[in-house]
Backbone as JSON Lines, residues from 0, in Angstrom:
{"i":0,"aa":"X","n":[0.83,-1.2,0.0],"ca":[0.0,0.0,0.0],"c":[0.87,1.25,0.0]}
{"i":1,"aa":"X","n":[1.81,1.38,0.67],"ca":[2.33,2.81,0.92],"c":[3.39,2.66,-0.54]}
{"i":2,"aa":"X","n":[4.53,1.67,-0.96],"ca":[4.56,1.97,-2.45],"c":[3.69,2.81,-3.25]}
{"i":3,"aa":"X","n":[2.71,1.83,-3.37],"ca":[1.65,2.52,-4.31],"c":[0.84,4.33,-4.22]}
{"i":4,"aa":"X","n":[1.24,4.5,-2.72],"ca":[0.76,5.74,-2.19],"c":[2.03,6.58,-2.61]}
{"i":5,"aa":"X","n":[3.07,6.46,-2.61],"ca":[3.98,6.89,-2.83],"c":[4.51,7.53,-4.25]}
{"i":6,"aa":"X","n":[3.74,6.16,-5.07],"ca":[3.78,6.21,-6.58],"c":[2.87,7.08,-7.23]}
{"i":7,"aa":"X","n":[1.67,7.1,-6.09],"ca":[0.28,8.46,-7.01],"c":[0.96,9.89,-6.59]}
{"i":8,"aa":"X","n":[1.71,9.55,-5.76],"ca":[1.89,11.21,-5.9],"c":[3.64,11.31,-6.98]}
{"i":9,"aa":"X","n":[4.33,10.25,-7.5],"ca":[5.15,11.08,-8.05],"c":[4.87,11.03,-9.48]}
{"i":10,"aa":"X","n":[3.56,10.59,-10.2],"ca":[2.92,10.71,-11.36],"c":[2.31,12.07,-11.18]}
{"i":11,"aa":"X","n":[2.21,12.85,-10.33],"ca":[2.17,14.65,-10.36],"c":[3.34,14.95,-11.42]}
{"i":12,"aa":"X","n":[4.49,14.64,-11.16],"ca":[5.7,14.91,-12.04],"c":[5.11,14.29,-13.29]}
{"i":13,"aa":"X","n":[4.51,13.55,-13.85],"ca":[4.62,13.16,-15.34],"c":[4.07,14.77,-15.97]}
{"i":14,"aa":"X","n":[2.63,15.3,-14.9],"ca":[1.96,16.04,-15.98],"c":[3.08,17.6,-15.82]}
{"i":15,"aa":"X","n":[3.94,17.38,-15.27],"ca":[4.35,18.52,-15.13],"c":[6.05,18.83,-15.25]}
{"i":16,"aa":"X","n":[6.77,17.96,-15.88],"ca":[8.07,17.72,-15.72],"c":[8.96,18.27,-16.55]}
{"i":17,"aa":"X","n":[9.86,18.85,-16.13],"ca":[10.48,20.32,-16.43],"c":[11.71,19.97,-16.45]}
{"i":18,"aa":"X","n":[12.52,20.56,-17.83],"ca":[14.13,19.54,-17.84],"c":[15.08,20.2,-17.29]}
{"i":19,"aa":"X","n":[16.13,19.75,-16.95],"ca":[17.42,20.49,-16.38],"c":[17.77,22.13,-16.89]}
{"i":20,"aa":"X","n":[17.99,22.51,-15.64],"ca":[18.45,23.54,-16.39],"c":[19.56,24.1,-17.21]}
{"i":21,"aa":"X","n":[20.67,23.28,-17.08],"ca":[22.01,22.73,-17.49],"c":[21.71,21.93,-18.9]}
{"i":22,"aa":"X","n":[21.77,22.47,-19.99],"ca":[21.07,21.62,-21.13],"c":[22.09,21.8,-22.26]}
{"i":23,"aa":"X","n":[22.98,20.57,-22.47],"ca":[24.68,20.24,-23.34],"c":[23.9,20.22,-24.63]}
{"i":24,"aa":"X","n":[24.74,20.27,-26.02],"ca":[24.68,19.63,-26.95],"c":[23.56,18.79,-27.28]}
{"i":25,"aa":"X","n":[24.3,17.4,-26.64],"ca":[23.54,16.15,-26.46],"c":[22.24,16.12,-25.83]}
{"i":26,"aa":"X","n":[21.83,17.12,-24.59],"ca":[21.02,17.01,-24.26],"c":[19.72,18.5,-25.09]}
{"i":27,"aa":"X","n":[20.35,18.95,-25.83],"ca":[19.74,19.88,-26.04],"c":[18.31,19.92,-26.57]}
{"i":28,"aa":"X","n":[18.26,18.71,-27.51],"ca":[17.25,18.11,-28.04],"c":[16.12,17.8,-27.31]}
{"i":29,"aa":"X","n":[16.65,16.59,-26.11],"ca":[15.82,15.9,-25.82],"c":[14.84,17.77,-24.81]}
{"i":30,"aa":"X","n":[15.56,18.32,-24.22],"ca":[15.52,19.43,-23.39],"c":[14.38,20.33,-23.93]}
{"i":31,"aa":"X","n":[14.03,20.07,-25.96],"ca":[13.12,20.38,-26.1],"c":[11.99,19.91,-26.37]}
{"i":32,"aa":"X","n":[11.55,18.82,-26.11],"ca":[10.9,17.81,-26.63],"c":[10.35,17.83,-24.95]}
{"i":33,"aa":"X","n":[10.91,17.85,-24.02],"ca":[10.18,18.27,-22.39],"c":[9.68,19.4,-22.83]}
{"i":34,"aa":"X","n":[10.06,20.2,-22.96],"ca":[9.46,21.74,-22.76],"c":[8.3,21.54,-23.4]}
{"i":35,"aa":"X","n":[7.86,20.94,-24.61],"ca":[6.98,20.96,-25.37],"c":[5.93,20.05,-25.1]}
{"i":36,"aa":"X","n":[6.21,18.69,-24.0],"ca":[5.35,17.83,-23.54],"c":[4.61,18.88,-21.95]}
{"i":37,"aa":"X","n":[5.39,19.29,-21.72],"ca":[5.3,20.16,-20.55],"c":[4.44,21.44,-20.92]}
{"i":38,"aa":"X","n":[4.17,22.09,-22.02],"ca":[3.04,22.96,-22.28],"c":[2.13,22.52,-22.81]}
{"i":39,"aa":"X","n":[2.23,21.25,-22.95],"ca":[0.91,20.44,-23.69],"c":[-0.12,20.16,-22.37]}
{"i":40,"aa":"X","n":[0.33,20.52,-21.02],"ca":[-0.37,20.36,-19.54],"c":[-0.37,21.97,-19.16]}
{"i":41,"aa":"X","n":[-1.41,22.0,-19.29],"ca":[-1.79,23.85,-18.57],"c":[-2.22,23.33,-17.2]}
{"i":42,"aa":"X","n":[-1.34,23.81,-16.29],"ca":[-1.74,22.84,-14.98],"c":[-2.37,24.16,-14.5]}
{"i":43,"aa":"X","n":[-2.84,25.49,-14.96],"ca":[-3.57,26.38,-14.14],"c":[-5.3,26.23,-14.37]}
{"i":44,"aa":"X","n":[-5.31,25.75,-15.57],"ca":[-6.54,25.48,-16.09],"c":[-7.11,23.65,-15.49]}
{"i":45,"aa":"X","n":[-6.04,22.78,-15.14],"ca":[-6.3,21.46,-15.05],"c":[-6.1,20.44,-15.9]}
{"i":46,"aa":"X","n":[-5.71,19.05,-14.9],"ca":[-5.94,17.93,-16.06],"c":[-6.18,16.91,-15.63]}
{"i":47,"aa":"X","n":[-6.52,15.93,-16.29],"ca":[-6.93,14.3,-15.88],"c":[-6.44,13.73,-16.58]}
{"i":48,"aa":"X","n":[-6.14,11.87,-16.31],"ca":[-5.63,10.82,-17.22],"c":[-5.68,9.72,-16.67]}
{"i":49,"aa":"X","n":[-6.12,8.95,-16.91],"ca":[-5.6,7.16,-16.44],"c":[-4.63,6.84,-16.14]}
{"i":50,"aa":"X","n":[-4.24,6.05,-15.42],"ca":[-3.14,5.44,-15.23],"c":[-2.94,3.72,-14.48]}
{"i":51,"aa":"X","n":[-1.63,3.23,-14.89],"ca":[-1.44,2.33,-14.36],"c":[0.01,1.63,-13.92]}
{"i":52,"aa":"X","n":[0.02,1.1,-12.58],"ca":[1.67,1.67,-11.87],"c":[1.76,0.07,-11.46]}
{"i":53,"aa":"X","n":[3.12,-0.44,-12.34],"ca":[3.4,-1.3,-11.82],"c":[5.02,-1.74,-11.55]}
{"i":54,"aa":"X","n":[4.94,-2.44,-10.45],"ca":[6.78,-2.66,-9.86],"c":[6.34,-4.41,-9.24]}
{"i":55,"aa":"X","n":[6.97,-5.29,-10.33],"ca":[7.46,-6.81,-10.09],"c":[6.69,-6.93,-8.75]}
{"i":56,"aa":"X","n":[6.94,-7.55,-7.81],"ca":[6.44,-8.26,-6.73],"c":[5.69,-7.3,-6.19]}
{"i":57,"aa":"X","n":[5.75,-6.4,-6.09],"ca":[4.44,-5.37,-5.67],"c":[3.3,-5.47,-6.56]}
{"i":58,"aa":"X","n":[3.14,-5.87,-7.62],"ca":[1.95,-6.26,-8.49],"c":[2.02,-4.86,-9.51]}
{"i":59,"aa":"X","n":[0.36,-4.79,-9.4],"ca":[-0.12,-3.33,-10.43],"c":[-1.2,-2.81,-9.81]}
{"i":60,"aa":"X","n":[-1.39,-1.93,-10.09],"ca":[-2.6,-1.0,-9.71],"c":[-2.74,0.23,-10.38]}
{"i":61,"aa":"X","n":[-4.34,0.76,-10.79],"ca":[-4.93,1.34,-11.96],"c":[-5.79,2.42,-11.4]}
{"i":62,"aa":"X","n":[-5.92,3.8,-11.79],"ca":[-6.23,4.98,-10.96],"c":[-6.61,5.44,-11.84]}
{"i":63,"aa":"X","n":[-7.15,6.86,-11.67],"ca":[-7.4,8.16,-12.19],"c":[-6.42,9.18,-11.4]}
{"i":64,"aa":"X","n":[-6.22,10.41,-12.34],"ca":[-5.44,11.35,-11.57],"c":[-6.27,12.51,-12.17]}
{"i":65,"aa":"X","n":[-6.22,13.85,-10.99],"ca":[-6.53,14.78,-11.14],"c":[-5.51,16.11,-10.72]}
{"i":66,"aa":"X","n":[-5.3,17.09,-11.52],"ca":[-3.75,17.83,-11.06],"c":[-4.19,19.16,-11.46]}
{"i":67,"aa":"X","n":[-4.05,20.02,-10.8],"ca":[-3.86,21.75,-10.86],"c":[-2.81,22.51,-10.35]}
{"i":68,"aa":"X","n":[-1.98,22.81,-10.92],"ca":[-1.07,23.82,-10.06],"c":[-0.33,22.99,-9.11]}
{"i":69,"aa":"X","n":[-0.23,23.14,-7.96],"ca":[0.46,22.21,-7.21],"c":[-0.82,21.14,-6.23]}
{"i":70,"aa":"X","n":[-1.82,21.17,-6.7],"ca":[-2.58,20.6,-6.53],"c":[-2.98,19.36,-7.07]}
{"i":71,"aa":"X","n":[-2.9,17.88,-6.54],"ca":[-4.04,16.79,-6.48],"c":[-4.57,16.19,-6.15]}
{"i":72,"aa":"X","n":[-5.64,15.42,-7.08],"ca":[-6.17,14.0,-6.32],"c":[-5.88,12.74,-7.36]}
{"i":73,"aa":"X","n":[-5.57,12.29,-6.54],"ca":[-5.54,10.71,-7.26],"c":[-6.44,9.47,-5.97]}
{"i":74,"aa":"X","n":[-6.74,8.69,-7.34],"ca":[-7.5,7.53,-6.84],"c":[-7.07,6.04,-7.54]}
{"i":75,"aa":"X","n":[-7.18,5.01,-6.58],"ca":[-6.98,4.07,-7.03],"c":[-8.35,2.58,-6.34]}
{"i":76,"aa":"X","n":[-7.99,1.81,-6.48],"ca":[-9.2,0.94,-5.57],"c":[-8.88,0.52,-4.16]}
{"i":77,"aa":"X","n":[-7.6,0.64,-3.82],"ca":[-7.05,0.77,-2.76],"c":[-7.47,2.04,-1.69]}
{"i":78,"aa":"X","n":[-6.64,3.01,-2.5],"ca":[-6.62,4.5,-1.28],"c":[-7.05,5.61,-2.4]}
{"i":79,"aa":"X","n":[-7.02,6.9,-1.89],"ca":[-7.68,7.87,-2.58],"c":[-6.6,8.93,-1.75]}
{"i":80,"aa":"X","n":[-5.95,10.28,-2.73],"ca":[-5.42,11.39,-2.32],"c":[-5.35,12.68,-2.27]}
{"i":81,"aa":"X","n":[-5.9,13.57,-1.81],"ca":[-5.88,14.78,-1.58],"c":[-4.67,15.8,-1.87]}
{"i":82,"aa":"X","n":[-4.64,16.83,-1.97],"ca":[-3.93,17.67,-1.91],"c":[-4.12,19.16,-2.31]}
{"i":83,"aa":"X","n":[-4.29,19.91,-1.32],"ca":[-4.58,21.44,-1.66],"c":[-3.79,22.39,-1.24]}
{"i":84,"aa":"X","n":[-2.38,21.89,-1.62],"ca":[-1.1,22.88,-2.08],"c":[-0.77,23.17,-0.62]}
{"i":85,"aa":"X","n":[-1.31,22.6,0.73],"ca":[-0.87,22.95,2.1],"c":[-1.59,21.11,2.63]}
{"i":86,"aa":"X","n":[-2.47,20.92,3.1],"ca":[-3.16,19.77,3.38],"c":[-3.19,18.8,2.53]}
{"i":87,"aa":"X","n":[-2.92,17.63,3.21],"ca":[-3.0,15.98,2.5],"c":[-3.76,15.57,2.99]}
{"i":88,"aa":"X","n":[-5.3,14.42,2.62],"ca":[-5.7,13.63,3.02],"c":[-5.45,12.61,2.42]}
{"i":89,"aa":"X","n":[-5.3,11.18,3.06],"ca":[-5.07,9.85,2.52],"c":[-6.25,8.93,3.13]}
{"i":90,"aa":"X","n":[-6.92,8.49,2.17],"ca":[-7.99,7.78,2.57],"c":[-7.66,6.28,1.9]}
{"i":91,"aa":"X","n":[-7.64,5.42,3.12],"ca":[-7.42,3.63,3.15],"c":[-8.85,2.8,2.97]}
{"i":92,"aa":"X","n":[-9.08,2.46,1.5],"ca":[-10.48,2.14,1.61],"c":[-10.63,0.8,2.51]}
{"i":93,"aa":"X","n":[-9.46,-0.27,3.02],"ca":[-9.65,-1.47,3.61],"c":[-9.6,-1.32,5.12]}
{"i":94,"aa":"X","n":[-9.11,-0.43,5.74],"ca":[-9.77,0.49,7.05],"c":[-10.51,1.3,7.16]}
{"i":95,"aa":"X","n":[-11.2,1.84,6.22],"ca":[-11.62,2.97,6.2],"c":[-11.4,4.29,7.18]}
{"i":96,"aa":"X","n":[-10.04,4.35,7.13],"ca":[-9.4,5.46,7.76],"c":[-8.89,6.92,6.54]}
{"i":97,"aa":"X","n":[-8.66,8.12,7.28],"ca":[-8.01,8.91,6.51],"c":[-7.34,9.76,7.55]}
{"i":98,"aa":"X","n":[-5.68,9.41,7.02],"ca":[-4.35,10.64,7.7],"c":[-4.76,11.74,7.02]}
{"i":99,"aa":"X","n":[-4.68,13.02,7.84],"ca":[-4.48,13.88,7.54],"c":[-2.91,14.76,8.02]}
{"i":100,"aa":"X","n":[-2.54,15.72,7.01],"ca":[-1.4,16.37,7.53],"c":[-0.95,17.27,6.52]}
{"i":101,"aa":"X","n":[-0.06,18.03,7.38],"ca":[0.72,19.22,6.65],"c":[2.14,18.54,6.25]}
{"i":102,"aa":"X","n":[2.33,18.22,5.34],"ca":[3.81,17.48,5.25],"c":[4.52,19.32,4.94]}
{"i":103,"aa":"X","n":[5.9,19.0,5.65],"ca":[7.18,19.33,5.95],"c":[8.11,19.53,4.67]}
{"i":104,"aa":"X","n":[8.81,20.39,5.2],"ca":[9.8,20.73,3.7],"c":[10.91,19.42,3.51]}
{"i":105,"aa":"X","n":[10.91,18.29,4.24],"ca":[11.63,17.42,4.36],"c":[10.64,16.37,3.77]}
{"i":106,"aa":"X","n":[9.48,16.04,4.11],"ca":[8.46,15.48,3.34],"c":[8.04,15.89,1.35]}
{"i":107,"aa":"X","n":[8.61,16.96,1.54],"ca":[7.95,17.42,0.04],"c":[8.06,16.25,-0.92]}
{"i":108,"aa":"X","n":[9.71,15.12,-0.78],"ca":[10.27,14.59,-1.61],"c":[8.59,13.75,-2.21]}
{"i":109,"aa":"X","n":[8.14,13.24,-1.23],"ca":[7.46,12.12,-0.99],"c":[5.86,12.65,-1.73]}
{"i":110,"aa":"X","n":[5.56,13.56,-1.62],"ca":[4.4,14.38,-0.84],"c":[3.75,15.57,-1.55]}
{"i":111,"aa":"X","n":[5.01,16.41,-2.4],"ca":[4.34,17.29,-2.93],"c":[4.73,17.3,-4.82]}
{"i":112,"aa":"X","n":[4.08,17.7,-5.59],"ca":[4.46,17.39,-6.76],"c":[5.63,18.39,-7.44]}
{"i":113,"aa":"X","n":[5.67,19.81,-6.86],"ca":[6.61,20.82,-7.31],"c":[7.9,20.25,-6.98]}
{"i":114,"aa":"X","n":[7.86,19.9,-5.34],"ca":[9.19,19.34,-5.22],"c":[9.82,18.13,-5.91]}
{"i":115,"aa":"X","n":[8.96,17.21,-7.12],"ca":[9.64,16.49,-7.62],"c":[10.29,17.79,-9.37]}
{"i":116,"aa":"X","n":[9.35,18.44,-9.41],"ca":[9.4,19.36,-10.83],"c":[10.8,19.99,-10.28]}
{"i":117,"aa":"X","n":[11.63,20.33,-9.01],"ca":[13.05,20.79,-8.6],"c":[13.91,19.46,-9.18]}
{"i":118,"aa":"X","n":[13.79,18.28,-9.07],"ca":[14.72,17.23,-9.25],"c":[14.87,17.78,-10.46]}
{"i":119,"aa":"X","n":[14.25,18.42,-11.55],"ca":[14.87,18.48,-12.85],"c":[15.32,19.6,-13.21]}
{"i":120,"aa":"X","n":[15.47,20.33,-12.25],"ca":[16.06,21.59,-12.28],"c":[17.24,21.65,-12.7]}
{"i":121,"aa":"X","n":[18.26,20.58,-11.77],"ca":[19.57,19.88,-11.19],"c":[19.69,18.94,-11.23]}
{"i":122,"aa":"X","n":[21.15,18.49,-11.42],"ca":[21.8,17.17,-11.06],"c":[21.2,16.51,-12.19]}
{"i":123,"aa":"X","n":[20.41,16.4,-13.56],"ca":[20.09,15.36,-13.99],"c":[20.72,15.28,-15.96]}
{"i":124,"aa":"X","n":[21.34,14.54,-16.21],"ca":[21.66,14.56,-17.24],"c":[20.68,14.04,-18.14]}
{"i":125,"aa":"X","n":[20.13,14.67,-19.54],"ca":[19.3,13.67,-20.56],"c":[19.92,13.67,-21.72]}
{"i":126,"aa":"X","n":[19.44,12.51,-22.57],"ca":[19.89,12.36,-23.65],"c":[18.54,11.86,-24.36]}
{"i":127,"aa":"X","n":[18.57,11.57,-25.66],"ca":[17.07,11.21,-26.72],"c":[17.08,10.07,-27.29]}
{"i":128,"aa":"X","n":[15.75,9.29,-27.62],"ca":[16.53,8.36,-28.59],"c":[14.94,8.25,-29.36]}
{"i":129,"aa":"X","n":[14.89,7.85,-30.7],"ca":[13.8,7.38,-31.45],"c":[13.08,6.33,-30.73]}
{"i":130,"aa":"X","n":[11.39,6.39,-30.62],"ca":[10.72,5.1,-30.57],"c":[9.72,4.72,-31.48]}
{"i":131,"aa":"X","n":[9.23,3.59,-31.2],"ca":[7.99,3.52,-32.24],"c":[6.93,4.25,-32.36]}
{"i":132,"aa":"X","n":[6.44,4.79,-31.14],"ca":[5.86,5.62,-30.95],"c":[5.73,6.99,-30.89]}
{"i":133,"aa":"X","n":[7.43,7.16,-31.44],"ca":[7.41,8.77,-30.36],"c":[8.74,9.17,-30.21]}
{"i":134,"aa":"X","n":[9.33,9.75,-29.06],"ca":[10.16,9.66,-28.22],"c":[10.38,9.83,-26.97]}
{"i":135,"aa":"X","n":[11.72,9.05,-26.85],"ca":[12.55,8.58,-25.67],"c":[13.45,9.2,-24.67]}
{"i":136,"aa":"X","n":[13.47,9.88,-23.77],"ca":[14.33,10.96,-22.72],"c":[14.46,9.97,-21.75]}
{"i":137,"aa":"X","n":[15.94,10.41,-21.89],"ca":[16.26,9.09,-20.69],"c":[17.38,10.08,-19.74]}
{"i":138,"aa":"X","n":[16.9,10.19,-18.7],"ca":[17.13,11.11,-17.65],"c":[17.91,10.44,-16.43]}
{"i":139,"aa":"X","n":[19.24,10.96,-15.95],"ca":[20.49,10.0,-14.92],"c":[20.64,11.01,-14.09]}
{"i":140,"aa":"X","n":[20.75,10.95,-12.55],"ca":[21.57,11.75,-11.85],"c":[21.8,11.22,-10.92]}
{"i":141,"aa":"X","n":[22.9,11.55,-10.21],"ca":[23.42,11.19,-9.17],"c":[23.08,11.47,-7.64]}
{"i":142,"aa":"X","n":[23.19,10.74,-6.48],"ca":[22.53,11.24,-5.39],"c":[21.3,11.0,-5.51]}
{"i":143,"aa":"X","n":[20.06,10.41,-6.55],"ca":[19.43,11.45,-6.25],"c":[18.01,10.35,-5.82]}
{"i":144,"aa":"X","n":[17.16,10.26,-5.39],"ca":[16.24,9.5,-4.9],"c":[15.48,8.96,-5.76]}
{"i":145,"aa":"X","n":[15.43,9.36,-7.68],"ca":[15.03,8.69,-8.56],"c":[16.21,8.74,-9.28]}
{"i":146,"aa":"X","n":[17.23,7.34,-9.51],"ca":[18.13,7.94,-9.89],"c":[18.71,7.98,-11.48]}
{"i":147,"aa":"X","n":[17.37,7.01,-12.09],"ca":[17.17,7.21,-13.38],"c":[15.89,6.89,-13.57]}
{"i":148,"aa":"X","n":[15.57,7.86,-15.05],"ca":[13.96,7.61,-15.62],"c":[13.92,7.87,-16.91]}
{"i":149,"aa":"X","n":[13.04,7.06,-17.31],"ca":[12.75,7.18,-19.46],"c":[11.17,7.53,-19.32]}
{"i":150,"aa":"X","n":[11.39,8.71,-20.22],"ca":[10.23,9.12,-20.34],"c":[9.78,9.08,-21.6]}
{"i":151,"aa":"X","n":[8.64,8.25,-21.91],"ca":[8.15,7.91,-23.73],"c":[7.07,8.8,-23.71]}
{"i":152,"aa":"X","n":[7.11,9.56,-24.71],"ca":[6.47,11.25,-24.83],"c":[5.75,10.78,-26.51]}
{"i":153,"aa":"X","n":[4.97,11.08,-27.01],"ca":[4.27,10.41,-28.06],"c":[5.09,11.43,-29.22]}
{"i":154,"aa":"X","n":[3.99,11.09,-30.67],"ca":[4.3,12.54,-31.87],"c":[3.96,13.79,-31.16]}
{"i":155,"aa":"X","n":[2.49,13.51,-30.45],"ca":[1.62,14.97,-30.01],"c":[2.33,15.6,-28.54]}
{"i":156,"aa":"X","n":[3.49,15.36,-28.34],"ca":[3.98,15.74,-27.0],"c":[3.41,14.7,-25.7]}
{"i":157,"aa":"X","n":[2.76,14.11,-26.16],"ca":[2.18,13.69,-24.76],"c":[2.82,12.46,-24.27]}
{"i":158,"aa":"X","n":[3.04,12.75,-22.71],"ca":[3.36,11.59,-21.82],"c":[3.24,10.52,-21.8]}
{"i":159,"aa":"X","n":[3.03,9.55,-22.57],"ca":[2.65,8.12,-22.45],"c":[3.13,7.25,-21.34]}
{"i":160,"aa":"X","n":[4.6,7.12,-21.13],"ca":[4.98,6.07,-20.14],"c":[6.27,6.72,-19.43]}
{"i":161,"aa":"X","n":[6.35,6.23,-17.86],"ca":[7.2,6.34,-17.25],"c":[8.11,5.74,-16.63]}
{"i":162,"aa":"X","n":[9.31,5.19,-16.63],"ca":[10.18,3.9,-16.2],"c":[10.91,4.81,-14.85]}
{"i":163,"aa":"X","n":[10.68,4.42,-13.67],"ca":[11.82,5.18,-12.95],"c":[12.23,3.93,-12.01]}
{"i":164,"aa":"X","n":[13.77,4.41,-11.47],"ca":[14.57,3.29,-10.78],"c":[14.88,3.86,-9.57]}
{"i":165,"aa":"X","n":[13.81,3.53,-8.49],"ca":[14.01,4.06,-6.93],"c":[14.49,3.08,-5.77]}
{"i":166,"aa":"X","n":[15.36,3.2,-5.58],"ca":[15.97,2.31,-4.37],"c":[16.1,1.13,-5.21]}
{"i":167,"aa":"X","n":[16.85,0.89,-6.34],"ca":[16.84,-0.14,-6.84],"c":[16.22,-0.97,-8.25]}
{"i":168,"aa":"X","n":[14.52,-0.69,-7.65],"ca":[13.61,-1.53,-8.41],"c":[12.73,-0.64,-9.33]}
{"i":169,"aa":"X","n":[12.41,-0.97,-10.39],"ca":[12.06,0.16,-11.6],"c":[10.56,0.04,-11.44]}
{"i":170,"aa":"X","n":[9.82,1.42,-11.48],"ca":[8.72,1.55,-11.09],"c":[8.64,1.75,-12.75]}
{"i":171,"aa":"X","n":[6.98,0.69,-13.41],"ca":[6.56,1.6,-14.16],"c":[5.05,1.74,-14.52]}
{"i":172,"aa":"X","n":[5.3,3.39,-14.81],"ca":[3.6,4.09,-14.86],"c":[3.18,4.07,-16.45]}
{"i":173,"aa":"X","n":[2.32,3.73,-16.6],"ca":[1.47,4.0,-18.25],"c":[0.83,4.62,-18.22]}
{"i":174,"aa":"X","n":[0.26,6.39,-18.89],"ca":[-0.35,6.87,-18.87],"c":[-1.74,7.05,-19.79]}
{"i":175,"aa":"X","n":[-2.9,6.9,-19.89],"ca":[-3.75,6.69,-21.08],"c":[-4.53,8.49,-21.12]}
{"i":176,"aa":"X","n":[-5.51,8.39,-21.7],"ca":[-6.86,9.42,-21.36],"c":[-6.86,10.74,-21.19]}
{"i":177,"aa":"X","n":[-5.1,10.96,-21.15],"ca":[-4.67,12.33,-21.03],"c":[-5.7,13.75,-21.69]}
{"i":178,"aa":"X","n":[-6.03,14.64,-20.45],"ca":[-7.38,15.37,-20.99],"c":[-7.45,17.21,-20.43]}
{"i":179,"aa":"X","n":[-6.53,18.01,-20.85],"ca":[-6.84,19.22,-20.46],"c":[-8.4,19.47,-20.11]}
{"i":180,"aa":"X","n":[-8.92,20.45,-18.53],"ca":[-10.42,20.5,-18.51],"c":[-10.35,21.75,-17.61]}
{"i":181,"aa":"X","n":[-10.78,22.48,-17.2],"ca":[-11.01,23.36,-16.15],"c":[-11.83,21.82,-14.6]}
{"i":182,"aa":"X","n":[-10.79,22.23,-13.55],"ca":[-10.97,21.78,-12.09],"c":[-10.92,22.64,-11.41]}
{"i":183,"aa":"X","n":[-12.36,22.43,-10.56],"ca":[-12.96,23.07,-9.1],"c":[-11.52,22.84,-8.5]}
{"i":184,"aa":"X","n":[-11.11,23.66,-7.5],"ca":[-10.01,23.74,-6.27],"c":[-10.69,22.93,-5.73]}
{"i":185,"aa":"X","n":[-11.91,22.64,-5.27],"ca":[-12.85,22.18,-4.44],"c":[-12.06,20.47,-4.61]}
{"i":186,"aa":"X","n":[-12.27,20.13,-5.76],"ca":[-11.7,18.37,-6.07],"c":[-10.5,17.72,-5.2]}
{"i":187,"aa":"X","n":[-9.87,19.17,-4.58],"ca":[-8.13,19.05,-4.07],"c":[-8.47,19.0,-2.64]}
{"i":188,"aa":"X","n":[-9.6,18.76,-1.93],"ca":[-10.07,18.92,-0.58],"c":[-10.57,17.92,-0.41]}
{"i":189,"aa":"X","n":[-10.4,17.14,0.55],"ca":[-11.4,15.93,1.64],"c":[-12.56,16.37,1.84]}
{"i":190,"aa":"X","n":[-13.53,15.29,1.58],"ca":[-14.93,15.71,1.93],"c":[-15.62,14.91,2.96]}
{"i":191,"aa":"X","n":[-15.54,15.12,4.15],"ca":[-15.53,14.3,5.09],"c":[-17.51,13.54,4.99]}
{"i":192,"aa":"X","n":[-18.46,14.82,4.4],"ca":[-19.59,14.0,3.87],"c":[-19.62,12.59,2.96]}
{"i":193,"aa":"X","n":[-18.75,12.82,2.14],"ca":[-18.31,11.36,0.95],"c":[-18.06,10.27,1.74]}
{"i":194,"aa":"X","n":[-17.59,10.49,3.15],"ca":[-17.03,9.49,3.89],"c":[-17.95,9.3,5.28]}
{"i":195,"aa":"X","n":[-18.61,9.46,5.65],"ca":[-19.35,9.59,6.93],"c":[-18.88,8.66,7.88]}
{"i":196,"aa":"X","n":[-18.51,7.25,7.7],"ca":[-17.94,6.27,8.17],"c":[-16.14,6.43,8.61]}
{"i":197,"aa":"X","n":[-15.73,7.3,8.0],"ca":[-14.19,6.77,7.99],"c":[-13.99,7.71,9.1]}
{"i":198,"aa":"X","n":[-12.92,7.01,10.03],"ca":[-11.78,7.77,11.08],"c":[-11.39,8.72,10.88]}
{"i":199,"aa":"X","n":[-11.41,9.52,11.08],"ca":[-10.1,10.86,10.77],"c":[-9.1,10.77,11.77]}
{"i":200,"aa":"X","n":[-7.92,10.83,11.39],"ca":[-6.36,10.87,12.07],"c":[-5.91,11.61,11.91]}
{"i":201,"aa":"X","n":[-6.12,12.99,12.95],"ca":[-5.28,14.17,12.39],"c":[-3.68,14.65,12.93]}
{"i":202,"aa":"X","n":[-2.83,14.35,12.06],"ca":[-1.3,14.15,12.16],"c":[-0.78,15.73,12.17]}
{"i":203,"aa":"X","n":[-1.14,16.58,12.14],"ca":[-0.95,17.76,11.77],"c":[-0.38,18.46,13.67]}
C-alpha cells in the first residue's frame, strides 16, 4: 500500500516535468521535446488521465489522476489522495481510515508534486533516442532518490509512459486518457460528507 501511495503522488511529475536547467549539446534536443510535452499540460486550467503503476512483486494497480497547479487528487481501488497545495488527506479504503497532515519541507520529496518538478532543475543529465511511438528521454543523476527515468512522450507531446529506478527496483507508470479541462479547487479537498464512516487521524 504505501509503495503505491507513494507512486500516485510522483505521477504529479509526469503532468508537469520540467528539464534540467544545465542543457549540453547532447542534451539539447531531448531538453526540447520536455518543454513541449510540458506545455501540452496547462496545470492552471487542469488535467486528468488514467493510469497504471506497476513494480514486479508489488503487483499493479490502476487509478485516475486529477492535477492543478500544485494541486491533487488521485485515486486508485485501494486508497484515494488529496492535496490542496498545504493539506494531504489519505484515505485507506480497507480500514476505512483517513491521515491527515501538513507534510514538511523534508516530506515534500514524498508528498508534494513541485518538489519532484526541482529534481529536474539539477543534477540530472538527458539524452534522446527514437521510438515507435514517439520519443525517448532518458534522464540520470546522481545522489538522487530517482536515480534514473525514461520518459516515452508520443508525436503529439504527450506523456505516455514512465520507467523510474528508486531504491533499486524500476517503477513503471502508463499513462492513457490524457485530458486538459477546467478543475474546481474544491476536487483538491477531503470531503468528510463522501465518507461519513471513515476515522479521521489528524497528524498535523
Amino acid at each position: 500500500m504505501r509503495y503505491f501511495l507513494s507512486a500516485l503522488l510522483t505521477i504529479a511529475l509526469i503532468f508537469a516535468v520540467q528539464p534540467s536547467s544545465a542543457a549540453s549539446k547532447t542534451s539539447a534536443e531531448a531538453r526540447k521535446i520536455l518543454d513541449k510535452a510540458a506545455a501540452k499540460v496547462n496545470l492552471k486550467k487542469g488535467a486528468t488521465a488514467s493510469f497504471t503503476i506497476s513494480n514486479g512483486s508489488a503487483g499493479s494497480r490502476s487509478g485516475n489522476i486529477t492535477i492543478k497547479g500544485n494541486m491533487f487528487y488521485a485515486h486508485t481501488q485501494d486508497a484515494s489522495m488529496w492535496y490542496n497545495g498545504k493539506t494531504q488527506w489519505v484515505y485507506n479504503s480497507k480500514t476505512d481510515e483517513v491521515n491527515i497532515s501538513n507534510p514538511k519541507a523534508a516530506q515534500q520529496q514524498s508528498m508534494n508534486p513541485y518538489t519532484f518538478l526541482n529534481l529536474y532543475k539539477k543534477g540530472y543529465d538527458m539524452s534522446l533516442t527514437k521510438a515507435a511511438s514517439g520519443k525517448e528521454v532518458h534522464l540520470v543523476g546522481k545522489g538522487r532518490s530517482i536515480s534514473e527515468m525514461y520518459i516515452l512522450i508520443d508525436n503529439n507531446y504527450v506523456i505516455k509512459q514512465v520507467k523510474m529506478l528508486q531504491k533499486g527496483k524500476w517503477i513503471i507508470i502508463n499513462i492513457s486518457n490524457f485530458k486538459q479541462t477546467s478543475v474546481s479547487d474544491a476536487v483538491f479537498t477531503f470531503n468528510k460528507k463522501d465518507f461519513p464512516r471513515a476515522e479521521v487521524i489528524d497528524l498535523r
